[in-house]
C-alpha positions as a printed NumPy array, in Angstrom:
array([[  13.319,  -58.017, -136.669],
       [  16.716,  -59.422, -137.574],
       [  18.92 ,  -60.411, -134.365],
       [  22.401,  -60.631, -134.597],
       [  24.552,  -63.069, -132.526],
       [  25.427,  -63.014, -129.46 ],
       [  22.744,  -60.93 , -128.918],
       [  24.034,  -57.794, -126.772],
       [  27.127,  -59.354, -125.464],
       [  30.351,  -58.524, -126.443],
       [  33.458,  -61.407, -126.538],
       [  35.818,  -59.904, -124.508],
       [  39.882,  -60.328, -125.43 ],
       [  40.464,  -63.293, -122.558],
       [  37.475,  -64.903, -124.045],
       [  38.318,  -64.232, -127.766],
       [  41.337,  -67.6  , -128.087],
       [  38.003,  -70.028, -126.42 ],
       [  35.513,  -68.831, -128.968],
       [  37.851,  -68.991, -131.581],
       [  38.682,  -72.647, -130.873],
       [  35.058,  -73.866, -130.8  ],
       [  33.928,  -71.856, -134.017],
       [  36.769,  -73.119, -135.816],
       [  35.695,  -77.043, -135.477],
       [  37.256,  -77.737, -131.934],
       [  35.552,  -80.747, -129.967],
       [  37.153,  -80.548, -126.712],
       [  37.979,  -77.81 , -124.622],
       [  39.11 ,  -76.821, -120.781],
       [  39.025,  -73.787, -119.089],
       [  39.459,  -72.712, -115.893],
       [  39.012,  -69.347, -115.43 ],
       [  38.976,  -67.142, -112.201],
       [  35.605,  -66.107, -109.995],
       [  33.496,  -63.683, -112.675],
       [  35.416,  -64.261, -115.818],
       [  32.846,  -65.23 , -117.571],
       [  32.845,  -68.704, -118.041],
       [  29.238,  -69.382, -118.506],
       [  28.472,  -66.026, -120.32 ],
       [  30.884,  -66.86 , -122.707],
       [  30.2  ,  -70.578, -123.05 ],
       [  26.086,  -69.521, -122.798],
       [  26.678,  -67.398, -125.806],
       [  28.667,  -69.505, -128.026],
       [  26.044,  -72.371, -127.353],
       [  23.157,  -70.159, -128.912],
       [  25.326,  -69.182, -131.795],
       [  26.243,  -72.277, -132.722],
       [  22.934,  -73.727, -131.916],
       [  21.258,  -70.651, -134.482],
       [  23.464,  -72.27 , -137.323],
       [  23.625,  -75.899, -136.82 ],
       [  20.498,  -77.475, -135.469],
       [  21.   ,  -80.187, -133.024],
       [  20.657,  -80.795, -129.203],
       [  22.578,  -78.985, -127.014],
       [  22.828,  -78.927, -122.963],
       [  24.719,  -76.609, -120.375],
       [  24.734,  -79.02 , -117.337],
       [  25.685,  -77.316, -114.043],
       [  26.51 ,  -79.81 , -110.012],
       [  22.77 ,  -80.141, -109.877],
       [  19.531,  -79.472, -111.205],
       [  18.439,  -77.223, -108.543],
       [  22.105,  -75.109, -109.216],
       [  21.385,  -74.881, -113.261],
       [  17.702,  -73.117, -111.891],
       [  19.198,  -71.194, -109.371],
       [  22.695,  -69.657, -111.74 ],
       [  21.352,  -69.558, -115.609],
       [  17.485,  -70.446, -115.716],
       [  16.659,  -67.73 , -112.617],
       [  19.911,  -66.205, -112.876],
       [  20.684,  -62.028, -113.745],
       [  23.383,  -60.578, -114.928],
       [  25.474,  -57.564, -114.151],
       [  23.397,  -55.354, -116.387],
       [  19.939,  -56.668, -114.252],
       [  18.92 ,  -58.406, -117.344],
       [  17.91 ,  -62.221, -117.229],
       [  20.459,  -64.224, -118.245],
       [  18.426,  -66.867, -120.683],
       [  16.892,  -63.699, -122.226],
       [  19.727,  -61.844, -123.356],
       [  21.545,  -65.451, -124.581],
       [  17.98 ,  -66.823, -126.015],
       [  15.99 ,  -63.945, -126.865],
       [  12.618,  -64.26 , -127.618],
       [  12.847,  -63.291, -131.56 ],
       [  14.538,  -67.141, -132.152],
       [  12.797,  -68.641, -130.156],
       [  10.167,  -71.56 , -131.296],
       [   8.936,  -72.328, -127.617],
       [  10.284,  -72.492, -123.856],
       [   9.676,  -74.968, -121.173],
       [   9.836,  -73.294, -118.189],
       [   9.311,  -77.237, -115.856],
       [  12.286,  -78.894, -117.847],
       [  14.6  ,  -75.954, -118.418],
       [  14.32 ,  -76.378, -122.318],
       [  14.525,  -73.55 , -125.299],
       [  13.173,  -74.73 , -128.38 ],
       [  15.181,  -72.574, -131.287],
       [  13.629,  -71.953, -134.453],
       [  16.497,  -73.63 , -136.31 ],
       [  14.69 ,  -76.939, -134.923],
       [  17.567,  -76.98 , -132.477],
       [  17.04 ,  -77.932, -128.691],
       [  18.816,  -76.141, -125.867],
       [  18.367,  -77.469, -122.449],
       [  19.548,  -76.973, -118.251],
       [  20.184,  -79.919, -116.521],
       [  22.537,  -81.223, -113.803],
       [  24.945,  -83.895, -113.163],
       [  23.087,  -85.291, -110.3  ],
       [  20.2  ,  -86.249, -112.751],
       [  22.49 ,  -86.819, -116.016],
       [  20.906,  -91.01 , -116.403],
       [  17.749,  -89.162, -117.024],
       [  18.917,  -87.696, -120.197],
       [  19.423,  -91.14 , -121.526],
       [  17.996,  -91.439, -124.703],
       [  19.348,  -88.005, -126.036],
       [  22.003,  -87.074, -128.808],
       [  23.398,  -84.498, -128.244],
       [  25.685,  -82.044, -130.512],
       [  27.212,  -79.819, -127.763],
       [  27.979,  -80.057, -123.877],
       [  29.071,  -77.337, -121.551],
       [  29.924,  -78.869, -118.01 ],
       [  30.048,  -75.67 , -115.549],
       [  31.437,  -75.85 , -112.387],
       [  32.953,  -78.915, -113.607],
       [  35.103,  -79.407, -110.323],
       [  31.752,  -79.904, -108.183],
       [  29.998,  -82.47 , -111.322],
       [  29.525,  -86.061, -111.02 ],
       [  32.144,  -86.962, -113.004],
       [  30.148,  -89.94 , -114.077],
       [  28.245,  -87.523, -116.065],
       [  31.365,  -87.307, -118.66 ],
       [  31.697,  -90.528, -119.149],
       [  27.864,  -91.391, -119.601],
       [  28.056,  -88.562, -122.715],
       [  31.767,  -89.055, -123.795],
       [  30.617,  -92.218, -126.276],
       [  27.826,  -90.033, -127.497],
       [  30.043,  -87.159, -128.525],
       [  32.626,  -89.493, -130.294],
       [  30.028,  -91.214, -132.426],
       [  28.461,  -88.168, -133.151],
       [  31.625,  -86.054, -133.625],
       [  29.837,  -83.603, -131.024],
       [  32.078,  -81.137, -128.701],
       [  32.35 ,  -81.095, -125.012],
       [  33.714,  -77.622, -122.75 ],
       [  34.978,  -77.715, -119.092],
       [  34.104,  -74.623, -117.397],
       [  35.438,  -74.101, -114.044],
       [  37.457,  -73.248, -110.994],
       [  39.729,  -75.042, -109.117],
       [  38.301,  -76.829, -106.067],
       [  41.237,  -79.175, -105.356],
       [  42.86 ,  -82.119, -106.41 ],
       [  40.142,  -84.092, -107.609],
       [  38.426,  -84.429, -111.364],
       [  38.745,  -81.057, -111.935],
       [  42.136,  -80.773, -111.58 ],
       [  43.12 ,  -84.513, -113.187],
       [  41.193,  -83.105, -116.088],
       [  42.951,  -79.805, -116.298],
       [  46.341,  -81.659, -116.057],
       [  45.372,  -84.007, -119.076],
       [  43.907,  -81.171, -121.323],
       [  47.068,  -79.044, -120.464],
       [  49.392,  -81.911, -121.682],
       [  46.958,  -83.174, -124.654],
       [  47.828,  -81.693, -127.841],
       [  44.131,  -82.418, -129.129],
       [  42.416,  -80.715, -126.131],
       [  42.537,  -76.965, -125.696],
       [  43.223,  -75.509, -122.342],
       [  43.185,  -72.322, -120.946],
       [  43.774,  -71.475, -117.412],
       [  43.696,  -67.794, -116.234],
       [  43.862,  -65.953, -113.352],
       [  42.866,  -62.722, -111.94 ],
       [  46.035,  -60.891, -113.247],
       [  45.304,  -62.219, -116.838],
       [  42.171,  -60.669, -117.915],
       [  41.181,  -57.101, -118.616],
       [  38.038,  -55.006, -120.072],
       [  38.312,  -53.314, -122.972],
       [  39.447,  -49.787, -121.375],
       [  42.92 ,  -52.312, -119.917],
       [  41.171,  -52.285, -116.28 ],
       [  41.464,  -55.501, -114.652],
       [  38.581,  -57.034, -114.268],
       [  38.782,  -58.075, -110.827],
       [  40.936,  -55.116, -109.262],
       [  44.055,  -56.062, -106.527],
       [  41.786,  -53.265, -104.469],
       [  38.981,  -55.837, -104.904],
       [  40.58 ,  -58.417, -104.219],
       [  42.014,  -56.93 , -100.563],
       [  38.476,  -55.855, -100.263],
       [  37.607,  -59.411,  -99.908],
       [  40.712,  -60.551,  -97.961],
       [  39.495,  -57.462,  -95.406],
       [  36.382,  -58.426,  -95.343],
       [  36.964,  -62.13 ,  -93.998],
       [  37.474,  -64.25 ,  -97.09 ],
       [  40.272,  -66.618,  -96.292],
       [  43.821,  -66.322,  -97.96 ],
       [  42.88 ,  -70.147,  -99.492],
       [  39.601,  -69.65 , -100.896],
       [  41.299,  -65.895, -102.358],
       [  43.703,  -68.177, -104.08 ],
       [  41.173,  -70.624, -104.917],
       [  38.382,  -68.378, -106.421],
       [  40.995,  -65.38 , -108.082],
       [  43.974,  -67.301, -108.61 ],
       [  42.866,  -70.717, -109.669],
       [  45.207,  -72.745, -106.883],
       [  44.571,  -76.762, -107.102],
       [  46.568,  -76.849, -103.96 ],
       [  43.448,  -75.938, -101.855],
       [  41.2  ,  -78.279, -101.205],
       [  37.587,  -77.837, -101.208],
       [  36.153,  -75.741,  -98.765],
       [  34.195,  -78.18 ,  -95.716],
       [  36.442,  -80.791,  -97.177],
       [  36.305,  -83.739,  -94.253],
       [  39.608,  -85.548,  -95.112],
       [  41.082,  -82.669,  -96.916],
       [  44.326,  -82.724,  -94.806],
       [  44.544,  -86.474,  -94.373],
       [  44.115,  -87.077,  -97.876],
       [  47.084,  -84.244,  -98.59 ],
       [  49.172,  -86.253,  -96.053],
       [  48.855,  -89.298,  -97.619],
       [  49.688,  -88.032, -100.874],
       [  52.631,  -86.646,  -99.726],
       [  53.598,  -89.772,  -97.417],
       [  53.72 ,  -91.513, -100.959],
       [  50.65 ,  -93.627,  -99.847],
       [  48.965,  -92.899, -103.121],
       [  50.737,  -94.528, -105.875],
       [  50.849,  -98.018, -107.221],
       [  49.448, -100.989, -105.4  ],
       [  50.038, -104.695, -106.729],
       [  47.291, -107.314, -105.486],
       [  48.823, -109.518, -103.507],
       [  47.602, -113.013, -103.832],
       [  48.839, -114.204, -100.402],
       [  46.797, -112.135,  -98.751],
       [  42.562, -111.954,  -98.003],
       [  40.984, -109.031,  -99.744],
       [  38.04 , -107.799,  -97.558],
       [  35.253, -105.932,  -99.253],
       [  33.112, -102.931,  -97.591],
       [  30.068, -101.534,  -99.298],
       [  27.356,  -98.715,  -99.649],
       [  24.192, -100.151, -100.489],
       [  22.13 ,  -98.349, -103.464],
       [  19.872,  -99.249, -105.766],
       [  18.678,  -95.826, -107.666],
       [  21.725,  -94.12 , -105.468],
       [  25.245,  -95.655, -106.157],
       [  26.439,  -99.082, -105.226],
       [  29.995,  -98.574, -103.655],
       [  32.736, -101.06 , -102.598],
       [  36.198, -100.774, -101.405],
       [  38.826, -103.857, -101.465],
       [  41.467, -103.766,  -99.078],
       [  44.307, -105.82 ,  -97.869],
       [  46.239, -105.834,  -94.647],
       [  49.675, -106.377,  -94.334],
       [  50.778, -105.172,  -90.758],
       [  49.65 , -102.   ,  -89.816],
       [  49.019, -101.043,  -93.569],
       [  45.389, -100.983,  -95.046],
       [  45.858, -100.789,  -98.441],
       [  42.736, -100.194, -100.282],
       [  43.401, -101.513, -103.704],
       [  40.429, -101.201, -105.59 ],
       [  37.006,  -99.484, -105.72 ],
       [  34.275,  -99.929, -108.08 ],
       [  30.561,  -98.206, -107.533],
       [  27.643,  -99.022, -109.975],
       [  24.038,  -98.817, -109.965],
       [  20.561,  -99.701, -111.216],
       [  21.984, -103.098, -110.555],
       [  20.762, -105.926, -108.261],
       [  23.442, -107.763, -106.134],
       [  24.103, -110.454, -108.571],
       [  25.998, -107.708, -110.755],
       [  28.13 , -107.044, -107.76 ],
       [  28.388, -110.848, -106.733],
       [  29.514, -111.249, -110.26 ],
       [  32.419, -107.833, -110.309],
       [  33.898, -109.943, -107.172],
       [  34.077, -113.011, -108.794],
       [  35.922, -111.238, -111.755],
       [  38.083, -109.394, -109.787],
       [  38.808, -112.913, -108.125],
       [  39.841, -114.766, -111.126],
       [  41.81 , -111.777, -112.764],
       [  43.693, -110.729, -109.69 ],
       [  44.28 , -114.707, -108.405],
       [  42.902, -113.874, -105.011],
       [  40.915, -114.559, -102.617],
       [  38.628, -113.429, -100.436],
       [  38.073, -112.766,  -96.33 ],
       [  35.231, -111.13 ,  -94.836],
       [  32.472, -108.67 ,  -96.708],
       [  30.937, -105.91 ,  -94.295],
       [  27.982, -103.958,  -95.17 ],
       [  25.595, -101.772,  -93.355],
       [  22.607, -102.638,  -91.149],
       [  19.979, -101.901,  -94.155],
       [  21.222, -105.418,  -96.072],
       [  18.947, -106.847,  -93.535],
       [  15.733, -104.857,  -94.721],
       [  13.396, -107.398,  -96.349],
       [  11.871, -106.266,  -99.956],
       [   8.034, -106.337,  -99.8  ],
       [   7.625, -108.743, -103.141],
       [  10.108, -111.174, -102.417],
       [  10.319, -111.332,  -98.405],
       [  13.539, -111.367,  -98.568],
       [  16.76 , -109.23 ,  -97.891],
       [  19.655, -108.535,  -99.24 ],
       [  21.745, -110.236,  -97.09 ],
       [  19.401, -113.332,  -98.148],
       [  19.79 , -112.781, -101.833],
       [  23.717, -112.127, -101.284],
       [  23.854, -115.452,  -98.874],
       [  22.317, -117.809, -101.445],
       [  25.096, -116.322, -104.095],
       [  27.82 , -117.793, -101.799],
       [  28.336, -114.146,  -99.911],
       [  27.662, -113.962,  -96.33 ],
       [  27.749, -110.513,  -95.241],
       [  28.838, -108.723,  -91.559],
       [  26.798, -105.992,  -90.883],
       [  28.373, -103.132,  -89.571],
       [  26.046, -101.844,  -86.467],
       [  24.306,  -98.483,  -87.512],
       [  26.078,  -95.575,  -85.842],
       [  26.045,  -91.609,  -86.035],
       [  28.027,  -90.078,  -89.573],
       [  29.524,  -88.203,  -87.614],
       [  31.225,  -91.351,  -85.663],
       [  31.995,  -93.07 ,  -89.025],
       [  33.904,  -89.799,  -90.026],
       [  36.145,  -89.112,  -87.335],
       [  36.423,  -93.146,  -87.113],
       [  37.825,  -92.511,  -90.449],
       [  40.039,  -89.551,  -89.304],
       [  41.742,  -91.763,  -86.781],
       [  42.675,  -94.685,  -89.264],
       [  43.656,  -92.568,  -91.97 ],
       [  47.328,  -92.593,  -91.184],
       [  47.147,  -96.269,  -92.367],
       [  45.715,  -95.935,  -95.58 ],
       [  47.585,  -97.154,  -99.153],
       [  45.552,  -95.969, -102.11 ],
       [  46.158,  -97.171, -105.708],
       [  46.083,  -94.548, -107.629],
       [  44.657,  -96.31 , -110.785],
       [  41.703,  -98.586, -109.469],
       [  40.604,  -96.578, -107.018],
       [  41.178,  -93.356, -108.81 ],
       [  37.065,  -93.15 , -108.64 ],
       [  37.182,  -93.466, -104.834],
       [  39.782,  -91.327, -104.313],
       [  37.71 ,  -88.594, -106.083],
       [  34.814,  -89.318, -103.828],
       [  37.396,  -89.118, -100.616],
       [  38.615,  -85.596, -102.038],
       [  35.227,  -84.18 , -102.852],
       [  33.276,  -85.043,  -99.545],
       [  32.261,  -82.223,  -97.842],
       [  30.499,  -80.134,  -95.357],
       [  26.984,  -78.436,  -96.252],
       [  27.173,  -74.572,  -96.02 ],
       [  24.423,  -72.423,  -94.764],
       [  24.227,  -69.312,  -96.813],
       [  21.526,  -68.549,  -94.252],
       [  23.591,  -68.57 ,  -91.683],
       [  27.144,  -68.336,  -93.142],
       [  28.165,  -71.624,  -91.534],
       [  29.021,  -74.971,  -92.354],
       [  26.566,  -77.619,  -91.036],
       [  27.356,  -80.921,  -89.336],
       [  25.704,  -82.917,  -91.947],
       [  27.75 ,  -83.628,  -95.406],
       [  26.516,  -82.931,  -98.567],
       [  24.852,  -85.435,  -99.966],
       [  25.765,  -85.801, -103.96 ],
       [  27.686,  -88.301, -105.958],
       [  30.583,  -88.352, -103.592],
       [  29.052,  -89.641, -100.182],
       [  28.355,  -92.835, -101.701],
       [  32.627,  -93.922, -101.487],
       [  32.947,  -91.745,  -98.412],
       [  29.942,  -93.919,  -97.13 ],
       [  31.823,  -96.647,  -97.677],
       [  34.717,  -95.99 ,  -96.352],
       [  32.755,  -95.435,  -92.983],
       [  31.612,  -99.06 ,  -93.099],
       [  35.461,  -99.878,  -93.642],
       [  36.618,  -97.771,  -90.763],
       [  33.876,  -98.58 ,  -88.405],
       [  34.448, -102.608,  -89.151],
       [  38.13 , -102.433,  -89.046],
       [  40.096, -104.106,  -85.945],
       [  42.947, -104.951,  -85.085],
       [  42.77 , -108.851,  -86.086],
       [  41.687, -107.83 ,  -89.685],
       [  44.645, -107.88 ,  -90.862],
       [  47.138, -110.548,  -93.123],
       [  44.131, -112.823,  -93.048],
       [  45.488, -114.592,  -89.893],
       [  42.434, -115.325,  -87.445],
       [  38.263, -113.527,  -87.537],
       [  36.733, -110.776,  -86.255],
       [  35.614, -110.873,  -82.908],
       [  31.764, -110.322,  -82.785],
       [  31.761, -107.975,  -80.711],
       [  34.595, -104.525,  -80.966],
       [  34.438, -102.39 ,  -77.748],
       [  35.201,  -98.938,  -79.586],
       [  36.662,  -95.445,  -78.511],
       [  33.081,  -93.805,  -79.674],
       [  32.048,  -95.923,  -77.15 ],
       [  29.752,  -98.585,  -78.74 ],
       [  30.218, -101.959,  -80.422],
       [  30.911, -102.212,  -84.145],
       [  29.469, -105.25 ,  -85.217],
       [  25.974, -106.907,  -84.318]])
């Protein structure tokens, strides 16, 4: 039995310029569309087309693994079909891997889920295609772990998302809009229509949804495509914005009269973070931010002493939490050891509730500088840092999601819960012991 593709899906007109691009050679595409679109359906579709008539490896990488299982591996569409079966159905298929989310084709070509929270895993691979879905909420690590792939192997990547405020998503939206070799495509409830001219997402459907409790923000968010809301549980959402529109985001020279203080988030499989600041006053200015990881400390010992002799610096104090101190079963020693006999002797921030660290955070906010360029990274993190949502109980928990963007908001805790009032233009040292408004010391 011959099957024709895509296989019982029709390209509807909003979708049609998209398709059109790819099929015609394109390599790298953006669009952000509005809640049920289409996105992956159309992206989904192309992929197996494509994949039918050039063999090669192609992925469809979603936030997180458990997501991609959740949305297109378990996921149904409108017509209570499964959504794998109508894009992959069973007459090209050479096998499926039901553990690893993979569809072998019979044109030799290799289709697999997987998710940005897992995307060093795929190391090894080559692929020919990439859709990133729900790009806004991806590690945006993930892009630049597979951009060098896709150059040398003249591959094509697609951005499929909606807006969840001014982080990655929306830097990369801005670029592709302004980039004559990108294509970019932005539309909003009032742009698309079936094939009879009926919106597909009605005004009625949309007050349905405003009437029913959904909040004005996350209606323009999800049907309109607004940047200017942030993410919903955001933590620093509206001292970020503030900042931002203070002008405390912008361009931030070193200054080599001045300490530069280091705070970190210690990782080893999980991300290695850092923020540099320097204090002028009652300014913080955090001019630089670098995370790495599957690194021992000497890689990080050796990024300071780079940063040192490129920037003409110097350095103050380095704070860290109270796991430096944890001794490694082969070696005996700690981290705070290994750092020490590299010429770094570390403070170690007292351990203390998130929750403290956060609103610690809050409070010093107002005295933040950001540089827009080396800490661009961090920033990201800052923006994306949010609440986890019970869709149990339709509530936002205490705890914060824990994904690639706690790592920088982690330390950023260490920074606010180690700051004082003597850390400053590198006149004088920390007490040893900060009485706090939380109401506990800060350092040990």
């Amino acid at each position: 039995m011959d099957i024709e593709l895509p296989n019982e899906w029709d390209c509807m007109e909003h979708q049609k310029p998209l398709w059109q691009y790819l099929s015609s050679g394109g390599k790298r595409a953006v669009a952000v569309w509005h809640r049920r679109a289409g996105k992956d359906s159309t992206g989904l579709n192309y992929t197996a087309a494509e994949a039918m008539s050039k063999p090669g490896v192609y992925w469809h990488m979603l936030p997180t693994q458990r997501q991609a299982r959740k949305v297109v591996w378990d996921g149904i569409d409108r017509k209570g079909r499964r959504m794998i079966d109508q894009v992959f159905p069973k007459e090209i298929r050479k096998a499926t891997r039901q553990q690893e989310m993979q569809i072998e084709l019979k044109s030799g070509s290799i289709w697999q889920l997987c998710g940005s929270d897992n995307y060093d895993a795929l190391v090894g691979a080559n692929p020919t295609g990439v859709i990133f879905s729900e790009w806004s909420l991806c590690n945006p690590a993930a892009w630049d772990f597979i951009r060098p792939i896709l150059a040398e192997n003249g591959g094509w990547a697609l951005f499929i998302y909606t807006a969840r405020g001014k982080n990655h998503g929306h830097d990369m939206a801005e670029m592709a809009r302004q980039n004559p070799k990108w294509y970019f495509s932005k539309l909003t409830a009032d742009d698309t229509t079936r094939e009879d001219g009926t919106p597909i997402i009605t005004p009625e459907a949309i007050q349905d949804d405003r009437d029913a409790g959904m909040s004005e923000d996350m209606i323009q968010q999800e049907y309109y495509c607004s940047f200017d809301v942030a993410i919903q549980g955001a933590y620093f959402a509206a001292e970020l914005a503030t900042a931002r529109a203070d002008k405390r985001v912008g361009f931030l020279p070193v200054d080599p009269s001045l300490q530069v203080h280091t705070f970190w988030d210690l990782g080893i499989n999980d991300a290695m973070t850092i923020w540099f600041v320097q204090a002028i006053g009652k300014e913080i200015r955090l001019i630089n931010y670098y995370e790495n990881n599957n690194f021992g400390m000497a890689h990080y010992i050796d990024y300071l002493n780079t940063f040192k002799v490129e920037h003409k610096c110097h350095y103050g104090e380095h704070y860290a939490p109270h796991d430096i101190k944890v001794r490694e079963l082969m070696s005996g020693k700690s981290r705070q050891d290994t750092a020490r006999e590299m010429g770094i002797n570390f403070r170690v921030v007292k351990q203390h509730r998130v929750i403290d660290g956060i609103e610690a955070v809050r409070r010093l906010f107002s005295r933040f500088w950001f540089d827009d360029s080396r800490c661009a990274k961090g920033i990201d993190c800052i923006a994306s840092y949010h609440r986890e949502f019970s869709e149990k109980d339709g509530v936002y928990k205490d705890a914060p999601v824990h994904d690639w963007a706690s790592h920088g908001a982690d330390s950023l805790r260490m920074l606010a819960m180690g700051w004082h009032e003597r850390l400053n233009s590198g006149s004088g040292r920390p007490k040893q012991a900060v009485q706090t408004k939380v109401g506990f010391n800060i350092f040990e």
